[in-house]
C-alpha positions as CSV (number, residue, x, y, z in Angstrom):
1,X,0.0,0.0,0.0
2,X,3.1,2.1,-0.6
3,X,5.0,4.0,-3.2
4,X,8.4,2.9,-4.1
5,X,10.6,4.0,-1.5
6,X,12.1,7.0,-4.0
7,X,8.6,8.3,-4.6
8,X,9.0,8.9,-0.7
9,X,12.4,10.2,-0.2
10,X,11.7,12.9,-3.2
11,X,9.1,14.7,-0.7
12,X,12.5,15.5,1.5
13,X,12.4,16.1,5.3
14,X,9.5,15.2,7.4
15,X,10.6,18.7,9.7
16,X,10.8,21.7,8.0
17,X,12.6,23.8,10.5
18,X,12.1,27.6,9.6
19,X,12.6,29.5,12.9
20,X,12.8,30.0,16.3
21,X,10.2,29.2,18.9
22,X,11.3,32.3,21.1
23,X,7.8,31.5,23.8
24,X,8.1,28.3,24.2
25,X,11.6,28.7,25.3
26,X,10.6,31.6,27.4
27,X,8.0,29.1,29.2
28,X,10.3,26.3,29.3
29,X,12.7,28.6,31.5
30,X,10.0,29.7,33.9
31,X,8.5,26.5,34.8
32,X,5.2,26.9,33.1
33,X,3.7,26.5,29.6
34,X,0.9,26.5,27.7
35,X,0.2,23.5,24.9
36,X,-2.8,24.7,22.1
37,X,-4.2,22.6,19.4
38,X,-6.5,22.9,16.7
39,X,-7.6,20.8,14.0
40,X,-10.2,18.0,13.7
41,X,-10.7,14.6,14.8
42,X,-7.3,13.0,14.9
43,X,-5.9,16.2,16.9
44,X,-9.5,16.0,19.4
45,X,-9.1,15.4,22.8
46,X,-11.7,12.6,22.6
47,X,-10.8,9.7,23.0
48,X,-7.5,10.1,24.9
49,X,-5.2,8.3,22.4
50,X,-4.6,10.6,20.1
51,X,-1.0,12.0,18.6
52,X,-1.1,15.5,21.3
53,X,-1.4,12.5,24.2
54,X,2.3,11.1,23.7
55,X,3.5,14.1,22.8
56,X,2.4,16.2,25.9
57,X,3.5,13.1,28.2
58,X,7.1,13.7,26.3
59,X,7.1,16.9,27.3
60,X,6.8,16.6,30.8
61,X,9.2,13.5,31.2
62,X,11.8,15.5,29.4
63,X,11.5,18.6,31.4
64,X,11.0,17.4,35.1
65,X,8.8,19.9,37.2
66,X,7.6,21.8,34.2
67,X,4.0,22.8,34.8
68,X,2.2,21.8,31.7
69,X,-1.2,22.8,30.8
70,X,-2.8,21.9,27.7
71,X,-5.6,23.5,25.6
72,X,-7.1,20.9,23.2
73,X,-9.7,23.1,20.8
74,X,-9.6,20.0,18.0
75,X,-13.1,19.4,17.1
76,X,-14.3,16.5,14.6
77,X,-15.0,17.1,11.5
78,X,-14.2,21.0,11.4
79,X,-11.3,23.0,9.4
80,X,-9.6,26.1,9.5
81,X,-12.7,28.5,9.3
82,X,-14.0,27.2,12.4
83,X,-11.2,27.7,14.0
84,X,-10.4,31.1,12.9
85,X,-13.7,32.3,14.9
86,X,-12.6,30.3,17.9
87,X,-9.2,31.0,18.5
88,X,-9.6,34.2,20.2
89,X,-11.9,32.5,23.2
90,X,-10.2,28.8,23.1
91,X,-6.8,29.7,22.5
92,X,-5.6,33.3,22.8
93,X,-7.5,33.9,25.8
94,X,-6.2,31.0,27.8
95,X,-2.8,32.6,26.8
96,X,-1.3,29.5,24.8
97,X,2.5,29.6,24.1
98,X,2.9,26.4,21.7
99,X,0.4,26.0,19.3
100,X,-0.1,23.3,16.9
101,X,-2.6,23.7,13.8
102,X,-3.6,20.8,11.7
103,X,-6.0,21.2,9.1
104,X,-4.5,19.7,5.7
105,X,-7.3,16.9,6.0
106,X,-10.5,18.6,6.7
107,X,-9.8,21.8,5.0
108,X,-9.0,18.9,1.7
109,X,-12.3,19.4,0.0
110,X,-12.9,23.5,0.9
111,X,-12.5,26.0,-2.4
112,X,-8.3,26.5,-2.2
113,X,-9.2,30.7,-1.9
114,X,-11.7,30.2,0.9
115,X,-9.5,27.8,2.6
116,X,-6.4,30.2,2.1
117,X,-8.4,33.3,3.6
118,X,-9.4,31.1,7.1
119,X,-6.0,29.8,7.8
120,X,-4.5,32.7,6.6
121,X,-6.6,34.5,9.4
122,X,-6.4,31.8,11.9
123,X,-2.4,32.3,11.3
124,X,-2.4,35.8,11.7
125,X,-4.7,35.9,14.9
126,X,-2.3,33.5,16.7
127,X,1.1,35.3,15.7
128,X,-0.4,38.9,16.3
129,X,-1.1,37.6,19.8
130,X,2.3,36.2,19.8
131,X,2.1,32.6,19.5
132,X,4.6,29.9,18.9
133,X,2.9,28.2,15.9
134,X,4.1,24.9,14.4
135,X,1.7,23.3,11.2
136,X,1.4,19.8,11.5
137,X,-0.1,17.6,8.6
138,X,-1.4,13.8,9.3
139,X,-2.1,11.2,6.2
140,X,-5.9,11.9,4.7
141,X,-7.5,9.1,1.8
142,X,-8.1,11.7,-0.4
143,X,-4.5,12.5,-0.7
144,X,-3.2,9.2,-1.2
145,X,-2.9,9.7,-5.4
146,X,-1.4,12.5,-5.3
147,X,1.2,11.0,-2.5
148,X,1.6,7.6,-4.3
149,X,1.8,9.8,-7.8
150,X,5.3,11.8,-6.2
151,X,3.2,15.3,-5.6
152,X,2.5,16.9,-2.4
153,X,-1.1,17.0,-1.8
154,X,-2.9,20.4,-2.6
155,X,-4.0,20.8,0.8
156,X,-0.4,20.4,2.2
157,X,1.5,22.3,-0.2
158,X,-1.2,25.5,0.1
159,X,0.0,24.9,3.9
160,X,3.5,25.2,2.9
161,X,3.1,28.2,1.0
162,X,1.9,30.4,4.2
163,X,4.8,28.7,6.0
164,X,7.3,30.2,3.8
165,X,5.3,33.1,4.0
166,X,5.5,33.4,7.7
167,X,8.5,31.3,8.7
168,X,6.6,28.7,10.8
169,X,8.1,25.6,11.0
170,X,5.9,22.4,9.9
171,X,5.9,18.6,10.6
172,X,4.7,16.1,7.7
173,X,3.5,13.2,10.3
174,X,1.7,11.4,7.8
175,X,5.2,11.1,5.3
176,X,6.6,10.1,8.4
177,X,4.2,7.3,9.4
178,X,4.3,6.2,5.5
179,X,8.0,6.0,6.0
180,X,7.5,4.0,8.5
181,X,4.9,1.4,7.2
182,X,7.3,1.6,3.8
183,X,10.6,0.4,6.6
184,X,8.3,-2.6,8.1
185,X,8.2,-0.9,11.3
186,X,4.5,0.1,11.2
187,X,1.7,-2.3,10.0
188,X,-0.3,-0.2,8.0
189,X,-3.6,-1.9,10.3
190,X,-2.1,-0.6,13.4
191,X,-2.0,3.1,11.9
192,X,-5.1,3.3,10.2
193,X,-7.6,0.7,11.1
194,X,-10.5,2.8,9.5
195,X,-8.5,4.4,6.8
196,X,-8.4,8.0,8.3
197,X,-8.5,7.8,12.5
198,X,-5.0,6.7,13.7
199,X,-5.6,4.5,17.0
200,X,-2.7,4.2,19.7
201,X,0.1,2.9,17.3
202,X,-0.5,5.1,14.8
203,X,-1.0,8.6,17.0
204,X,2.3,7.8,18.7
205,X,4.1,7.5,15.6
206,X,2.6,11.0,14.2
207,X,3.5,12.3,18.1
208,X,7.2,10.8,17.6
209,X,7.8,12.9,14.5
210,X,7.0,16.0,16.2
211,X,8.8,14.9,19.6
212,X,11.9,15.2,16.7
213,X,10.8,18.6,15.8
214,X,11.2,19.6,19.6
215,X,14.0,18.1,20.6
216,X,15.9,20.0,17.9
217,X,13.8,23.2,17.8
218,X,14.1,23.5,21.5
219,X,18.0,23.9,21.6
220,X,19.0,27.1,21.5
221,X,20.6,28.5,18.4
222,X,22.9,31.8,17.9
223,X,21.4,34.7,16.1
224,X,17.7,33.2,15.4
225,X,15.1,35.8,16.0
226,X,11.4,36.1,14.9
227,X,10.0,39.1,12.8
228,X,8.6,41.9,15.3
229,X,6.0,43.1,13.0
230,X,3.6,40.3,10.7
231,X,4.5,40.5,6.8
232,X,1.3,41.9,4.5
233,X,-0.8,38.9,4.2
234,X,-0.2,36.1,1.4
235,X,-3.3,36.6,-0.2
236,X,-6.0,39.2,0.3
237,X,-8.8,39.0,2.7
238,X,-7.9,36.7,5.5
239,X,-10.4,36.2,8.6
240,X,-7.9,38.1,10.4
241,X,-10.3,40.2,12.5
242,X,-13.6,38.5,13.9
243,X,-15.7,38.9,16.5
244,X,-18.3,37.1,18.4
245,X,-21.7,38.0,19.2
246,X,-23.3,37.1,22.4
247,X,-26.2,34.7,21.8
248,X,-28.3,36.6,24.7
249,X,-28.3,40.0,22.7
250,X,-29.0,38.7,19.4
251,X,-32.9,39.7,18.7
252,X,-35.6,36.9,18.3
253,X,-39.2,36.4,17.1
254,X,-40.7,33.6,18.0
255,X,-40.0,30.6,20.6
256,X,-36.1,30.4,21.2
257,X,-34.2,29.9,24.3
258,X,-30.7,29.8,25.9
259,X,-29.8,26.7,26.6
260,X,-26.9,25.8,28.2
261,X,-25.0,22.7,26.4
262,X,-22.5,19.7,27.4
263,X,-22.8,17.7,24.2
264,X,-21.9,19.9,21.6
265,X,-18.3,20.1,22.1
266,X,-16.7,23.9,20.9
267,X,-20.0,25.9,21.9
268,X,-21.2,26.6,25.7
269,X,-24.3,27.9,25.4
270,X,-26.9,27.3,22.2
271,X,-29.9,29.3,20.9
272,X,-32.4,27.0,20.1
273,X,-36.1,26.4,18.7
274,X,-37.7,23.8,16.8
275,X,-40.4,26.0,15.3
276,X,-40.2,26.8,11.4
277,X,-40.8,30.3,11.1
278,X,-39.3,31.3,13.8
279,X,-36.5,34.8,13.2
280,X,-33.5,35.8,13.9
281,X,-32.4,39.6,13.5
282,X,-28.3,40.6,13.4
283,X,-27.2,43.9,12.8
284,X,-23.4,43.9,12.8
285,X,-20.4,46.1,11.3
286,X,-18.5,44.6,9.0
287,X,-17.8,42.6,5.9
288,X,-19.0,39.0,7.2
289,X,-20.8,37.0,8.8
290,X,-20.4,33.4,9.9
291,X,-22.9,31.0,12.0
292,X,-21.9,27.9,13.6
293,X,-24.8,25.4,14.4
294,X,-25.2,22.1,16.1
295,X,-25.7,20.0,13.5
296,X,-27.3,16.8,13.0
297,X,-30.0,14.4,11.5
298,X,-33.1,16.6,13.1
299,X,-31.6,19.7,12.2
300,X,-33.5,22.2,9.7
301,X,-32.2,25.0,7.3
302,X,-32.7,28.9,7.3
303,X,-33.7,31.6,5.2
304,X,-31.8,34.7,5.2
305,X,-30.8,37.9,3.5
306,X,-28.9,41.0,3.5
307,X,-30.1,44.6,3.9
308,X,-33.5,43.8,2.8
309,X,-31.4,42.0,-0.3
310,X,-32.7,38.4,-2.1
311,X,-33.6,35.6,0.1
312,X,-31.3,32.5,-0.1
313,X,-31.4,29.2,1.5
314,X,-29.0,26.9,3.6
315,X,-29.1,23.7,2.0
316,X,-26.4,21.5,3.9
317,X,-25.4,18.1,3.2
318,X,-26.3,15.5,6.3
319,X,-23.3,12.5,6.4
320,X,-24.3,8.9,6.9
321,X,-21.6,9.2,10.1
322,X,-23.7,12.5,12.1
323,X,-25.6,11.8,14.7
324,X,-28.9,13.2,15.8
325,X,-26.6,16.8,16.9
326,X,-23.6,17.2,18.4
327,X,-21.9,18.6,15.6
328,X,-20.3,22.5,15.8
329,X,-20.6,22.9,11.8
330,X,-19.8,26.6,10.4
331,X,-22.2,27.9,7.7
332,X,-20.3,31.1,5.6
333,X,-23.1,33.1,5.4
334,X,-20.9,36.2,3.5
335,X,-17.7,37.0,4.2
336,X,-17.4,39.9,0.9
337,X,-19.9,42.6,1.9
338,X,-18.7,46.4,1.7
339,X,-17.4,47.0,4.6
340,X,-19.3,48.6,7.2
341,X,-22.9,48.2,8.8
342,X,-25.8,45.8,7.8
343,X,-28.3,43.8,9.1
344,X,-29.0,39.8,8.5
345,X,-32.5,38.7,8.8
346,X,-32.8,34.8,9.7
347,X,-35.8,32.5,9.1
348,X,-36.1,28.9,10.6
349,X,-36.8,26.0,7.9
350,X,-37.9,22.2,7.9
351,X,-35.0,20.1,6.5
352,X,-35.4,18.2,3.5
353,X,-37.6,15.5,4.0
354,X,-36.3,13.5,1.9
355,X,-33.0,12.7,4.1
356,X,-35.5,12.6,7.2
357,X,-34.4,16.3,8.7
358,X,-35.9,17.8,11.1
359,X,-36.9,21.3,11.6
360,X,-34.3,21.9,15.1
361,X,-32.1,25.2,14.8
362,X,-29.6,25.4,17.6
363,X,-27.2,28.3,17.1
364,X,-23.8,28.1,18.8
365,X,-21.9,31.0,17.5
366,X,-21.8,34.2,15.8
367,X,-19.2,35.8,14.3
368,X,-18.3,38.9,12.5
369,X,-15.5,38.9,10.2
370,X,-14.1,42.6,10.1
C-alpha cells in the first residue's frame, strides 16, 4: 500500500525547521507552559489516544517539574474556518504559548481561496497575539494519489506556502508514518484501522515525528530571532479580524431559548427552537458573517438575506456518520460585503424530507469577520 521507496524520499524532510520558537523557550525557562491545538478529529481530545497524548507526556518527562497545561480546541469534523472564529476564546485567551494547527485533511475538499483566507486568518490571529505556531499535517484518503503519484497534496502544499510566507516551522506526520509502514516498522492496520483515525500505534508515531521537531527546535541557536511586526498577508482577505456576538443579545421572534449545552463540544451555550418560522435579526459592522450550528440528522435549514437584499437558503449536506446533533458545523453566510454596517434577517426551515431532517435550529456561535 506504498509507493516505491524514492517516490517517498523525493518529498524530502518530514521537519521543516524555519525559525525559532522564542515562547516556548521563554515558558520552558519559567517552569510553566501552555500547549494549544487545533484541527479536527485525529488532533481532538476525545478519546484520549490521540498524537497530542504522547507528545504532551514527552514533554513533561523530558522537562522534570515543568507545569504543563494543555488547551485541546480540535473538534471533529471542522477546518480552518471554524477555528479562525474560535481562536480568540479557546486559545488566545487561555494565553497558549505552543500551538499546533492541523488542518491539511478537513480543509482537503474547501474551495483552495476560501481555505487560504481562514487559515491565513487563523495564522495571523495566533502570531499577532504572539504565539509559537508549528503546522502539523497527518495522512488523509483523499491524498493518497497525489502521495503515491510523487506530488505533495494540494491541501499540504497550500500549507506550505503560508509557511514560507510566515517562517513557521511544519511537521509532515503522515510522510513520516508512511515511512515507517514503507521500513516494516509500522503495520499499516495498526495506523489506520478505518483508513483516516490513527488509533494508539499510529497517533504515537505521528507524536514521535513532532517529539523530533522539539528536541531540535528547543535547543537554542545563535542569532535566530522572529519578525517583530507580521509580513502583508499572502493573499488578500484573511479572517484576520472576527468577533463574536453574544447569543443573549442577538434579537428573536418567536419561541427560542438559551440553553446551556454539554454535548456539543466547541460551543457553551446554544440558541435554540424547533419551530419553522421562527427569526433571527443581526445587525453587525463589518464585511461577514459566519454562524456555527449544532448539527445533526433533526436539524432544519434557514432563510436569510442582507439589507432587505434576495432571500437564499441553507441547503447542507447530512453524512451517513452524524448523529442526531452534536456537531459544531460553520455555515459562511458572506464574508465579501462592503465594509461597514448591515443587518441579517434569519428564518427557521424544515430540513429536506427526503434525508429525514428535522426542523431543530440550535445556534452556537456568531461571528463577525471585520
Amino acid at each position: 500500500m506504498t509507493p516505491p521507496p524514492d517516490i517517498l524520499e523525493q518529498f524530502g524532510p518530514v521537519i521543516r525547521r524555519r525559525g525559532p520558537l522564542p515562547r516556548t523557550q521563554a515558558a520552558i525557562a519559567r517552569g510553566s507552559i501552555t500547549v494549544g491545538f487545533l484541527g479536527g478529529s485525529i488532533t481532538a481530545p476525545q478519546p484520549a489516544y490521540g498524537w497530542p497524548e504522547p507528545l504532551v507526556a514527552w514533554l513533561v518527562d523530558t522537562h522534570p517539574g515543568l507545569k504543563v497545561t494543555v488547551e485541546n480546541a480540535a473538534l471533529g469534523a471542522t477546518g480552518s474556518d471554524l477555528a479562525a472564529i474560535r481562536a480568540q476564546p479557546e486559545i488566545i485567551e487561555r494565553k497558549c504559548d505552543l500551538v499546533f494547527v492541523e488542518y491539511a485533511a478537513n480543509d482537503y475538499g474547501t474551495e483552495p481561496g476560501l481555505r487560504y483566507r481562514t487559515r491565513e486568518g487563523l495564522l495571523r490571529q495566533l502570531l499577532g497575539a504572539g504565539c509559537d505556531v508549528v503546522l502539523t499535517y497527518v495522512y488523509f484518503p483523499e491524498m493518497q494519489a497525489e502521495t503515491f503519484a510523487g506530488r505533495v497534496p494540494p491541501s499540504i502544499a497550500d500549507f506550505e506556502k503560508l509557511a514560507e510566507h510566515y517562517r513557521l516551522n511544519s511537521v509532515w506526520m503522515g510522510l513520516h508514518a508512511l515511512r515507517e509502514v514503507q521500513r516494516g516498522l509500522l503495520k499499516w492496520e495498526d495506523w489506520l484501522p478505518d483508513a483516516i483515525h490513527p488509533e494508539a500505534r499510529g497517533s504515537l508515531s505521528y507524536a514521535q515525528s513532532v517529539m523530533a521537531f522539539l528536541a531540535e527546535a528547543l535547543v537554542p541557536r545563535g542569532g535566530e530571532t522572529r519578525p517583530a511586526e507580521l509580513p502583508a498577508p499572502y493573499q488578500p482577505g484573511p479572517w484576520e479580524n472576527v468577533r463574536l456576538l453574544p447569543l443573549a443579545d442577538i434579537d428573536r421572534s418567536g419561541p427560542w431559548t438559551v440553553r446551556r449545552t454539554t454535548t456539543c463540544h466547541g460551543a457553551t451555550q446554544l440558541l435554540v427552537t424547533t419551530a419553522t418560522g421562527a427569526g433571527l435579526s443581526i445587525p453587525f459592522h463589518g464585511r461577514g458573517l459566519v454562524l456555527a450550528f449544532d448539527f445533526g440528522k433533526v436539524t432544519g435549514e434557514i432563510r436569510y438575506r442582507f439589507d432587505g437584499g434576495p432571500w437564499q437558503e441553507s441547503a447542507r449536506d447530512c453524512p451517513a456518520w452524524a448523529g442526531n446533533w452534536g456537531w459544531l458545523r460553520a455555515l459562511v453566510l458572506a464574508e465579501n460585503l462592503p465594509p461597514g454596517p448591515h443587518h441579517c434577517e434569519i428564518m427557521t426551515m424544515a430540513g429536506p424530507g427526503s434525508a429525514g431532517r428535522g426542523s431543530r435550529t440550535a445556534l452556537g456561535l456568531v461571528a463577525v469577520i471585520e
